[in-house]
Biopython code that builds the backbone (N, CA, C, O; Angstrom):
import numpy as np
from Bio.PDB.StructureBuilder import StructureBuilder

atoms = [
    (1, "UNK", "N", (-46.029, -74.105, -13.624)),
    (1, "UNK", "CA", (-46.606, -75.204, -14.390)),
    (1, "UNK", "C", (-47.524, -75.999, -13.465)),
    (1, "UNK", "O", (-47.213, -76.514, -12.391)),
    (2, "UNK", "N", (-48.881, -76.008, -14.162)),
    (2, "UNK", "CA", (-49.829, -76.846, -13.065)),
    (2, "UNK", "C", (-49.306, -78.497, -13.437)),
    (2, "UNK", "O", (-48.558, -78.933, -14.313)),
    (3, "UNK", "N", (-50.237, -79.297, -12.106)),
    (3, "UNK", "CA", (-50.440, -81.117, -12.554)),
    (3, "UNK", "C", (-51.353, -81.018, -13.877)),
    (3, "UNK", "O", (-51.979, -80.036, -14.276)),
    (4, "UNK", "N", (-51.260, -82.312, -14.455)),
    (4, "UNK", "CA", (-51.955, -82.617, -14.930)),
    (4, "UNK", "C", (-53.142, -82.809, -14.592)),
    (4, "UNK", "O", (-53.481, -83.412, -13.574)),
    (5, "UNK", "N", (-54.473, -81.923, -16.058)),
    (5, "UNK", "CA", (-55.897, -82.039, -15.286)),
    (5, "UNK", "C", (-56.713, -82.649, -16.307)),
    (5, "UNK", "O", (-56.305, -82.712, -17.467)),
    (6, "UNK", "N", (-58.146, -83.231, -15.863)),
    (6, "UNK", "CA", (-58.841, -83.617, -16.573)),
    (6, "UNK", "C", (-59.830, -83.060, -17.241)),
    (6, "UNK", "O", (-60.438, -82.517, -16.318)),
    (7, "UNK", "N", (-60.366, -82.836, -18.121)),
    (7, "UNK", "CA", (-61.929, -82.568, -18.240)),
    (7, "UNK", "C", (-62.598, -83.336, -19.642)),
    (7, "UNK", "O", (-62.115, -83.641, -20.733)),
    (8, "UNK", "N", (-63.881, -83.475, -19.060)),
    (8, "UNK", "CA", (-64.427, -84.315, -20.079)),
    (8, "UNK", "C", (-65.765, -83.903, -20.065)),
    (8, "UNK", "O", (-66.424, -83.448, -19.130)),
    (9, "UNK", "N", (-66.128, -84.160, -21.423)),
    (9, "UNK", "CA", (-67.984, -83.796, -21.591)),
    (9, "UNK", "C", (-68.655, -85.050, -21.184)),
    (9, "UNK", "O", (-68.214, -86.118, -20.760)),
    (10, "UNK", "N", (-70.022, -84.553, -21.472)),
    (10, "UNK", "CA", (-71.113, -85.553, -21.025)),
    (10, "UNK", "C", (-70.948, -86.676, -22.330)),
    (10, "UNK", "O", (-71.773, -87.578, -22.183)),
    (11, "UNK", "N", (-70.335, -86.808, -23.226)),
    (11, "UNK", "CA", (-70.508, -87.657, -24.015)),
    (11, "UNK", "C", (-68.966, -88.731, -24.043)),
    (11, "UNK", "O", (-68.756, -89.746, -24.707)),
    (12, "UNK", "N", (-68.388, -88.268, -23.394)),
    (12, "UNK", "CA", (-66.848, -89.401, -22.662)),
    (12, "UNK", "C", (-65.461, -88.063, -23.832)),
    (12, "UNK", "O", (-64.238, -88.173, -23.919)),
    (13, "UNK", "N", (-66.174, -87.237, -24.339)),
    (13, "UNK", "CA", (-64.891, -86.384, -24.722)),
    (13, "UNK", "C", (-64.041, -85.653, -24.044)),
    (13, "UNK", "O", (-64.620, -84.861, -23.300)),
    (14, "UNK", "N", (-62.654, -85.592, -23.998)),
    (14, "UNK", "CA", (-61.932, -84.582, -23.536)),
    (14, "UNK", "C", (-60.406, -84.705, -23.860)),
    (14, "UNK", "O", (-59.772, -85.127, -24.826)),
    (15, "UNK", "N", (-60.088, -84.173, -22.674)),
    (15, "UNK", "CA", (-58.747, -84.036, -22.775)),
    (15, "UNK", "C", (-57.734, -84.117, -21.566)),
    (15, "UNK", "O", (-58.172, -83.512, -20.588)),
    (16, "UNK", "N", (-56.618, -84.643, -21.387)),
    (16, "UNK", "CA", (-55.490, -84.510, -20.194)),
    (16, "UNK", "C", (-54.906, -83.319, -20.533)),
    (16, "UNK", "O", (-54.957, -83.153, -21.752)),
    (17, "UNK", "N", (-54.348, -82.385, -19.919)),
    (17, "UNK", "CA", (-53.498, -80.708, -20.216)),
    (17, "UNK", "C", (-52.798, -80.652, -18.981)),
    (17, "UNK", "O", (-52.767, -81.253, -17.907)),
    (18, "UNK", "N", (-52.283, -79.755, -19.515)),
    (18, "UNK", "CA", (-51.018, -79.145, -18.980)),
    (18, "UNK", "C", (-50.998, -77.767, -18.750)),
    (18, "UNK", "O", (-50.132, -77.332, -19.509)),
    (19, "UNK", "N", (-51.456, -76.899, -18.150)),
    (19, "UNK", "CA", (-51.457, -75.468, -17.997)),
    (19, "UNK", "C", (-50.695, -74.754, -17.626)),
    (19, "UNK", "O", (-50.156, -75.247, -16.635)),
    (20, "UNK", "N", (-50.241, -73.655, -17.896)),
    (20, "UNK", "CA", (-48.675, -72.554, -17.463)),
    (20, "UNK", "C", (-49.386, -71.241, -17.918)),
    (20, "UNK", "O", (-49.734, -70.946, -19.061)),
    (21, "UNK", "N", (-49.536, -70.458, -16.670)),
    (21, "UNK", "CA", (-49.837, -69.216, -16.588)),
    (21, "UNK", "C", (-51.354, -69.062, -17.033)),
    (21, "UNK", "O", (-51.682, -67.949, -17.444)),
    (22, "UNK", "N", (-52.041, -69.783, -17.004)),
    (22, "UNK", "CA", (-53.667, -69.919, -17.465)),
    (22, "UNK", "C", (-53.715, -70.893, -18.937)),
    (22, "UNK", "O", (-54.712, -71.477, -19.362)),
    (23, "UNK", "N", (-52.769, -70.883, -19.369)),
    (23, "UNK", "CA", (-52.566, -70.981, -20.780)),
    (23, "UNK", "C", (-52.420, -72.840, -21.464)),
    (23, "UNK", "O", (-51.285, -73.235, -21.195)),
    (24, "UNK", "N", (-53.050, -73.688, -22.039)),
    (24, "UNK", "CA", (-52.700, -74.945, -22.077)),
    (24, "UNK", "C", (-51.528, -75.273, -22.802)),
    (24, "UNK", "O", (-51.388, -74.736, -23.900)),
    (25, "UNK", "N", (-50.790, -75.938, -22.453)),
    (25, "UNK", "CA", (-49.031, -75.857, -22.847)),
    (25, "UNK", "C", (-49.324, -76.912, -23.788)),
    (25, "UNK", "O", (-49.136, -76.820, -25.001)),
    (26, "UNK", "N", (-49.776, -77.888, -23.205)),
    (26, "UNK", "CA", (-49.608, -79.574, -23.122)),
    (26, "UNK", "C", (-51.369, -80.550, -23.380)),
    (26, "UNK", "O", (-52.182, -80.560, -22.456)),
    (27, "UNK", "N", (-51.651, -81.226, -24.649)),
    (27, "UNK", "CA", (-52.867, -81.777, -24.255)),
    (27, "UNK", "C", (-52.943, -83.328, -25.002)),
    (27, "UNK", "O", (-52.125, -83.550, -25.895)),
    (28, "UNK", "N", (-53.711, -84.158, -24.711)),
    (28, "UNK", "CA", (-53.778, -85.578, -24.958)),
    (28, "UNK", "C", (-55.013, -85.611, -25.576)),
    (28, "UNK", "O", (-55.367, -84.629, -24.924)),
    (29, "UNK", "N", (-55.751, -85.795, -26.083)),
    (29, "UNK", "CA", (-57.440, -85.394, -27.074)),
    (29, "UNK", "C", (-57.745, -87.094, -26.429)),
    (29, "UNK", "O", (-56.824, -87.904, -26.322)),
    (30, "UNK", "N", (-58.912, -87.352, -26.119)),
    (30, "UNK", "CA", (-59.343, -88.779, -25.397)),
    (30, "UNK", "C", (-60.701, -88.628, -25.549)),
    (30, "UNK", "O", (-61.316, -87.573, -25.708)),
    (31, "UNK", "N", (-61.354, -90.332, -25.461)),
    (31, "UNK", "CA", (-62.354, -90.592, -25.621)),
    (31, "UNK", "C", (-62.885, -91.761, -24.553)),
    (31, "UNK", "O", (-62.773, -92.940, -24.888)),
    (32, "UNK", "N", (-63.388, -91.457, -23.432)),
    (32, "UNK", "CA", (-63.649, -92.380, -22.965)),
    (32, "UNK", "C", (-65.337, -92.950, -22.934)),
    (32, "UNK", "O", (-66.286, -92.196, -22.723)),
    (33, "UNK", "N", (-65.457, -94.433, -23.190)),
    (33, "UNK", "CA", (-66.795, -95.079, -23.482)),
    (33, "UNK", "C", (-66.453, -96.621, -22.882)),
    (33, "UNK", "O", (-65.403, -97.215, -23.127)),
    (34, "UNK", "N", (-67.604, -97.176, -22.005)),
    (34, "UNK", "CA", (-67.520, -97.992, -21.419)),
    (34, "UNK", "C", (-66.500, -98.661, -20.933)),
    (34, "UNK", "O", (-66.650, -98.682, -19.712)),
    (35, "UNK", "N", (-65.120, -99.467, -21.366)),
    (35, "UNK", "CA", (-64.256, -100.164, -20.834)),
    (35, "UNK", "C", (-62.818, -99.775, -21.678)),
    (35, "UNK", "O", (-61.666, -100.206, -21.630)),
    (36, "UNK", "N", (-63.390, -98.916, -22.331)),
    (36, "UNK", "CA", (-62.205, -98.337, -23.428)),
    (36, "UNK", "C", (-61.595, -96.626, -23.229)),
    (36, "UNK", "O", (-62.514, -95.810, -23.297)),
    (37, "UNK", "N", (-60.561, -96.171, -23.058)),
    (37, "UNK", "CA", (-60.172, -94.942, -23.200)),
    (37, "UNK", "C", (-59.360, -94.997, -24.741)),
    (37, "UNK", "O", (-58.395, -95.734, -24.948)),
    (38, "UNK", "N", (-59.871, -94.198, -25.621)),
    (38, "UNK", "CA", (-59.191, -93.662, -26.864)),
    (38, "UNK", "C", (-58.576, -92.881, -26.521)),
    (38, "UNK", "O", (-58.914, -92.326, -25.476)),
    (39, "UNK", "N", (-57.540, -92.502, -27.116)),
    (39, "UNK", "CA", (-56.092, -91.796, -27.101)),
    (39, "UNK", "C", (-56.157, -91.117, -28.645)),
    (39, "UNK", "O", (-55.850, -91.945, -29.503)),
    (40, "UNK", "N", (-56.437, -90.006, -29.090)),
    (40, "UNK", "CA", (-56.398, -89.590, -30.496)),
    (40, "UNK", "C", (-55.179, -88.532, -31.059)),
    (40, "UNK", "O", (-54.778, -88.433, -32.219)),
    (41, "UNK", "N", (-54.676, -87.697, -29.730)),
    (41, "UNK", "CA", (-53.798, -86.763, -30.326)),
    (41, "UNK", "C", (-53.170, -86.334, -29.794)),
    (41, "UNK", "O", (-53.648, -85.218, -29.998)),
    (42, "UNK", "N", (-51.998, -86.050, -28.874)),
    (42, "UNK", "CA", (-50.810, -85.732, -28.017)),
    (42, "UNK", "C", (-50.227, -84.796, -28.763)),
    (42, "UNK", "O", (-49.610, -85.178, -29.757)),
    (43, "UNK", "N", (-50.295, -83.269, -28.432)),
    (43, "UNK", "CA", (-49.729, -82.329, -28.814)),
    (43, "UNK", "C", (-49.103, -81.236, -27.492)),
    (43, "UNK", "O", (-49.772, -81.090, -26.469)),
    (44, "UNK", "N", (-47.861, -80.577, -27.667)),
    (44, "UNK", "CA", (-47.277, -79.900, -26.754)),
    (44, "UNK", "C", (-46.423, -78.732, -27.213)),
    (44, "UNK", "O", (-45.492, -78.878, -28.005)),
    (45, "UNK", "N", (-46.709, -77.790, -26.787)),
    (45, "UNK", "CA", (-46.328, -76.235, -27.436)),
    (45, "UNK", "C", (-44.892, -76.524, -27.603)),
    (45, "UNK", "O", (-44.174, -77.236, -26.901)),
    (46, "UNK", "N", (-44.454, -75.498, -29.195)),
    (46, "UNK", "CA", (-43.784, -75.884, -29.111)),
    (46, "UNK", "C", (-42.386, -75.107, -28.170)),
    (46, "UNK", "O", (-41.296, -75.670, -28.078)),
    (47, "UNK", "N", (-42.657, -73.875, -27.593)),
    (47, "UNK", "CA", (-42.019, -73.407, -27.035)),
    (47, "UNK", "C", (-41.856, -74.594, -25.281)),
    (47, "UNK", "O", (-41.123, -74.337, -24.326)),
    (48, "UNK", "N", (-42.577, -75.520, -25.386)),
    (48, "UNK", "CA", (-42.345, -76.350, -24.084)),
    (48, "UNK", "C", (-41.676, -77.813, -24.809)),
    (48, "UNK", "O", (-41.518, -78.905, -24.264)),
    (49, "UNK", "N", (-41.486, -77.573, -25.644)),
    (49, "UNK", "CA", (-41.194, -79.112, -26.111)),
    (49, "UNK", "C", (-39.637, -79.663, -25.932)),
    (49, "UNK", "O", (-38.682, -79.000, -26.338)),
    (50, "UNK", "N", (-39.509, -80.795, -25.358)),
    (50, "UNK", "CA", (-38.429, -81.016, -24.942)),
    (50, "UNK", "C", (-37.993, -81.111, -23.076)),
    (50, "UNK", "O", (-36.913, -81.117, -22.486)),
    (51, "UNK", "N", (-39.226, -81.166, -22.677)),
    (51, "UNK", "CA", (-39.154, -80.706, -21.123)),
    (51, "UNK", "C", (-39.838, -81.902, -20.604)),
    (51, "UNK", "O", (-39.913, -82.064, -19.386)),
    (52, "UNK", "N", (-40.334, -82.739, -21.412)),
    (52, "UNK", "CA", (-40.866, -84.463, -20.800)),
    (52, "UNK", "C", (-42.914, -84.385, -20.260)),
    (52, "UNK", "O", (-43.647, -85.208, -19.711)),
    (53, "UNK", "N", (-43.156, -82.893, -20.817)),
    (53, "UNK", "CA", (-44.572, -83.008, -20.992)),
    (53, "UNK", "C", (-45.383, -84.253, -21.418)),
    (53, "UNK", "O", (-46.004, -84.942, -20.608)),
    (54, "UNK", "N", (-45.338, -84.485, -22.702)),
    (54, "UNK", "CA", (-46.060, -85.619, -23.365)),
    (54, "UNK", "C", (-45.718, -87.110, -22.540)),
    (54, "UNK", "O", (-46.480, -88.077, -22.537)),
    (55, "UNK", "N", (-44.621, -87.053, -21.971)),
    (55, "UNK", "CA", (-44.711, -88.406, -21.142)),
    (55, "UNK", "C", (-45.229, -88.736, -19.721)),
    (55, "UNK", "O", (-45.455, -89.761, -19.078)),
    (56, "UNK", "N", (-45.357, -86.698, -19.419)),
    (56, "UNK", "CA", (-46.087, -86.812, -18.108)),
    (56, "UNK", "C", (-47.452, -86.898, -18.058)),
    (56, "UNK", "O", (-48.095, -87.221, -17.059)),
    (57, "UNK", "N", (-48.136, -86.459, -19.705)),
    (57, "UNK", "CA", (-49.293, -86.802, -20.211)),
    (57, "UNK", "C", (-49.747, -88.492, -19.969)),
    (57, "UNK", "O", (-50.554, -89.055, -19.230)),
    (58, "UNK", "N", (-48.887, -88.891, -20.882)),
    (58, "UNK", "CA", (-48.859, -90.199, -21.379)),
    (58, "UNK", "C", (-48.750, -91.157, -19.492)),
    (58, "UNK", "O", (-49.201, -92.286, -19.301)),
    (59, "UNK", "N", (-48.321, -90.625, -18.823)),
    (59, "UNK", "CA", (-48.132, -91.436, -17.309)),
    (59, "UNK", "C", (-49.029, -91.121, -16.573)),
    (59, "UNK", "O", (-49.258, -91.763, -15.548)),
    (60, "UNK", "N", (-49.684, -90.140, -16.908)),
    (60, "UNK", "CA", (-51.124, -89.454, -16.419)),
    (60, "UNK", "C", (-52.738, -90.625, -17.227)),
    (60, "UNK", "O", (-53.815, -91.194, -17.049)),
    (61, "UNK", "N", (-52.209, -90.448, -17.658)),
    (61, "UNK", "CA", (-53.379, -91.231, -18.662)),
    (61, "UNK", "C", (-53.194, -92.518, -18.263)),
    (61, "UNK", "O", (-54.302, -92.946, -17.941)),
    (62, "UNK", "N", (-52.297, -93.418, -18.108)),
    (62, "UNK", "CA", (-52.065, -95.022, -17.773)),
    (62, "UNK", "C", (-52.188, -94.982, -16.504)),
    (62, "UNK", "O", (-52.563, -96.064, -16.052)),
    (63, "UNK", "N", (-51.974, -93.918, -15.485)),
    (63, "UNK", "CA", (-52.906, -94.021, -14.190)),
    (63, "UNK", "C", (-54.317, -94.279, -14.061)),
    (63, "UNK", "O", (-54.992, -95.082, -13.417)),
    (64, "UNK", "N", (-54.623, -93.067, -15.119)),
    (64, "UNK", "CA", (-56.080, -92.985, -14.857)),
    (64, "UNK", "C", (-57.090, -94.346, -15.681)),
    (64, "UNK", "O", (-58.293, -94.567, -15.545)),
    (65, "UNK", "N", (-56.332, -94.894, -16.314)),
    (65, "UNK", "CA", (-56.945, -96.234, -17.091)),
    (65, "UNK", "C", (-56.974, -96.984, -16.094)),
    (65, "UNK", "O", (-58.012, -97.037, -15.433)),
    (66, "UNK", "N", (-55.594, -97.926, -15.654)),
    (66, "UNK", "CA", (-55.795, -98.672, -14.402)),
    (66, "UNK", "C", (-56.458, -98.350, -13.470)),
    (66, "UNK", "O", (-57.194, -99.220, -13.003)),
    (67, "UNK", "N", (-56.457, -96.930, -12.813)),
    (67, "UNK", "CA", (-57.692, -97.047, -11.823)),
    (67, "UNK", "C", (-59.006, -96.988, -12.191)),
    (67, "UNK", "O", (-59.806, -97.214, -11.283)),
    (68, "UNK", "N", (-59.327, -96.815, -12.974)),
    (68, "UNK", "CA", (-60.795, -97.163, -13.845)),
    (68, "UNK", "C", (-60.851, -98.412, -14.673)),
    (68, "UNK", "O", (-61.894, -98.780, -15.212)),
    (69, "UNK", "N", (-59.805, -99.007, -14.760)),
    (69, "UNK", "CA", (-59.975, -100.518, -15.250)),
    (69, "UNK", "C", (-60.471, -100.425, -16.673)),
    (69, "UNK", "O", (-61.611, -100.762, -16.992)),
    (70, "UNK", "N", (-59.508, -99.923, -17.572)),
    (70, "UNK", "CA", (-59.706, -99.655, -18.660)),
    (70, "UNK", "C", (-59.026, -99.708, -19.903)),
    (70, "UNK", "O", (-58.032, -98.986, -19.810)),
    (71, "UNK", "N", (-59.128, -100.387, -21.356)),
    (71, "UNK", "CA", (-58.480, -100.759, -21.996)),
    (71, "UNK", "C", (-58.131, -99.247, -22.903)),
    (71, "UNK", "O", (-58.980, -98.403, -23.187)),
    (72, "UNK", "N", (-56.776, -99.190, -23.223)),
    (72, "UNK", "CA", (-56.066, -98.073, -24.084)),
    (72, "UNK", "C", (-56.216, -98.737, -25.589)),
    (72, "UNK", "O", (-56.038, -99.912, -25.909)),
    (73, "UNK", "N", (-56.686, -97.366, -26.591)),
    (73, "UNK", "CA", (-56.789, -97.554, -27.740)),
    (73, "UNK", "C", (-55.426, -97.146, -28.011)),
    (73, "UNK", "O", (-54.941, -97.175, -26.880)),
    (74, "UNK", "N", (-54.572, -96.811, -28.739)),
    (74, "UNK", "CA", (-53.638, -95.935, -28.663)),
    (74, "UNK", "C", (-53.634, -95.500, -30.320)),
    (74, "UNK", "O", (-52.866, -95.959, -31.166)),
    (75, "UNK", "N", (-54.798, -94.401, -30.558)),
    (75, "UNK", "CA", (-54.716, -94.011, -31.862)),
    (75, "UNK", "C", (-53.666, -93.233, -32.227)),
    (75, "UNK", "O", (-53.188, -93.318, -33.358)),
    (76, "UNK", "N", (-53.124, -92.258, -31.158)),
    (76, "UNK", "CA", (-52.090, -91.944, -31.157)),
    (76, "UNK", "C", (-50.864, -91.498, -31.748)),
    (76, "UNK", "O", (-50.311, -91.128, -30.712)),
    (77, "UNK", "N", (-50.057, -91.268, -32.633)),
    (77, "UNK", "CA", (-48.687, -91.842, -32.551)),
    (77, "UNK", "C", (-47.750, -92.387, -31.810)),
    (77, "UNK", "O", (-47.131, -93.444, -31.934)),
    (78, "UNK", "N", (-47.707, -91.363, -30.849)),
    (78, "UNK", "CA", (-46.868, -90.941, -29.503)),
    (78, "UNK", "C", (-47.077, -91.869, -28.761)),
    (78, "UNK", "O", (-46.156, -92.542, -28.299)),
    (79, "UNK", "N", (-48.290, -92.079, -28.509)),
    (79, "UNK", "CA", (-48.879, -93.256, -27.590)),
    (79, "UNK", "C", (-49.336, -94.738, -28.306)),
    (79, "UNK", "O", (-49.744, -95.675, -27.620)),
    (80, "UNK", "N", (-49.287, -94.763, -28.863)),
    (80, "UNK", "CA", (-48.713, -95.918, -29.909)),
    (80, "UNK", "C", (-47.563, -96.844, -29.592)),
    (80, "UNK", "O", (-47.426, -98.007, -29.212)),
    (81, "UNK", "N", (-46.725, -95.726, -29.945)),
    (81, "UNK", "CA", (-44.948, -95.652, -30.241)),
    (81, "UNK", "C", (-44.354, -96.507, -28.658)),
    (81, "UNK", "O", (-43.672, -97.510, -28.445)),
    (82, "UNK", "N", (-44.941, -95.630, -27.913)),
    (82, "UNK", "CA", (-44.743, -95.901, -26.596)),
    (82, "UNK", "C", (-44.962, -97.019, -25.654)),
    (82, "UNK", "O", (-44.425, -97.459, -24.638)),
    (83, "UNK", "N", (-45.946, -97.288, -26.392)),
    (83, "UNK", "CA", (-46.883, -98.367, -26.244)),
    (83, "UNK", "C", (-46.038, -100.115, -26.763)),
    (83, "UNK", "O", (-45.816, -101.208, -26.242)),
    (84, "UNK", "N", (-45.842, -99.494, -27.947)),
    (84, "UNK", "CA", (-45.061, -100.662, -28.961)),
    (84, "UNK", "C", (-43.592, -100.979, -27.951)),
    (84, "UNK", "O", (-43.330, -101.932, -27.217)),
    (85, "UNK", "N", (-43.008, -100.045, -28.203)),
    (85, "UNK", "CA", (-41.756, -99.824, -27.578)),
    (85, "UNK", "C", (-41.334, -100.582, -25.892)),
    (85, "UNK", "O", (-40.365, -101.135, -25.372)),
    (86, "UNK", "N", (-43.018, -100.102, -25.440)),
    (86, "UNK", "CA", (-42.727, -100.585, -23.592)),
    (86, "UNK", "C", (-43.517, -101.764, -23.775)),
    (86, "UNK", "O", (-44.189, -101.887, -22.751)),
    (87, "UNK", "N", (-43.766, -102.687, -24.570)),
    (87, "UNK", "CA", (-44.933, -103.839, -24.458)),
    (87, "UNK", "C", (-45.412, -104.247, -23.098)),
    (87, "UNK", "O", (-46.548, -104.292, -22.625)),
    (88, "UNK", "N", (-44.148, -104.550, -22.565)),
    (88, "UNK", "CA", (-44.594, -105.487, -21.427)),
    (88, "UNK", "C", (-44.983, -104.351, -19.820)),
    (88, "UNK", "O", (-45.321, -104.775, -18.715)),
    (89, "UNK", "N", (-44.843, -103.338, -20.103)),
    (89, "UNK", "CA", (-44.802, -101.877, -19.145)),
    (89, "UNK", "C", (-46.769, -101.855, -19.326)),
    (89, "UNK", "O", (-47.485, -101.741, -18.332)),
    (90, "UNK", "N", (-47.295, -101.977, -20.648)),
    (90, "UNK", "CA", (-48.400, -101.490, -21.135)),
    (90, "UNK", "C", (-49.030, -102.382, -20.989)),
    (90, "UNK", "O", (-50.141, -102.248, -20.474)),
    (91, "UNK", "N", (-48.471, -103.874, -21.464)),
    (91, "UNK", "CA", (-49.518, -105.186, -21.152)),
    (91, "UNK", "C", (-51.147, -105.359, -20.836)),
    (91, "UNK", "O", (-51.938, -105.995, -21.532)),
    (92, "UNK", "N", (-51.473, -104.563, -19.495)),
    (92, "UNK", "CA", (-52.539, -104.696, -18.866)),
    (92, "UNK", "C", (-53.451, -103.859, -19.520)),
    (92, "UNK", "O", (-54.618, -104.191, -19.309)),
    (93, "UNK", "N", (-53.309, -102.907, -20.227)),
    (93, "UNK", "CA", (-53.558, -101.543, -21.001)),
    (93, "UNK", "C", (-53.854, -101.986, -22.441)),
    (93, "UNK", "O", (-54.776, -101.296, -22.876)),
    (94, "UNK", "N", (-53.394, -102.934, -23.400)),
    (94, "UNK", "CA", (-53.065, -102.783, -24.640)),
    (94, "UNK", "C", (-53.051, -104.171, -24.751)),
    (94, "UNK", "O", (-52.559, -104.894, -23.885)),
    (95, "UNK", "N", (-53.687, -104.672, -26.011)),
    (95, "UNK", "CA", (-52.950, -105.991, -26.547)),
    (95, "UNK", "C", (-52.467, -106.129, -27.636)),
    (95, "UNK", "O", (-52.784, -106.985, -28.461)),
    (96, "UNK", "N", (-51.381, -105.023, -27.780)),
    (96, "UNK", "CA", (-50.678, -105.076, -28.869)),
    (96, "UNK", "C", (-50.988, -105.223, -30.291)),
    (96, "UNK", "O", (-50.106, -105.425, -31.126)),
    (97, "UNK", "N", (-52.391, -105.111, -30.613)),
    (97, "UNK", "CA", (-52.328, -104.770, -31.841)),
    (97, "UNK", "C", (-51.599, -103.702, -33.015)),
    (97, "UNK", "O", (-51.909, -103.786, -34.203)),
]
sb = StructureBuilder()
sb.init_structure("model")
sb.init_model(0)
sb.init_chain("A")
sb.init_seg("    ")
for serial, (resi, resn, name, xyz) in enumerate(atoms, 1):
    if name == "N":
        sb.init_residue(resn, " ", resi, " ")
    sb.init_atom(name, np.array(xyz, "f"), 0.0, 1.0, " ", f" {name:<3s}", serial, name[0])
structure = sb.get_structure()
């Protein structure tokens, strides 16, 4: 199982993943544009599910916001949920709408 990697187009699209054996296990769908990272879709195979992927997603992504100084949309569910749930963890990230 690789780290978590990034890639993104020239227009702020991409994705956080998770790769095993070439193959993407694990992915976060994102949008990043000026001071904002969107969060649109957290999905994880389901033969991996249950192994704490989506939160290593989800801890991958709130790195990479804070060090880019950047506000989380959390269209999400998952990251939503998570979001709601940890308020004061997310604070700097989110204002709780």
């Amino acid at each position: 199982m690789q780290a978590v990697q990034l890639k993104v187009n020239d227009k702020g699209r991409g994705e956080f993943f998770i790769a095993k054996d070439g193959e993407e296990v694990a992915e976060m769908e994102i949008q990043i544009n000026k001071d904002n990272l969107t969060v649109y879709h957290t999905e994880v195979a389901k033969e991996e599910e249950g192994k704490g992927l989506a939160k290593k997603l989800l801890d991958h992504m709130v790195d990479y916001a804070r060090t880019h100084k950047l506000r989380v949309v959390p269209l999400c569910p998952y990251v939503y949920a998570q979001f709601k749930k940890h308020r004061t963890e997310y604070a700097d990230l989110w204002d709780g709408k």
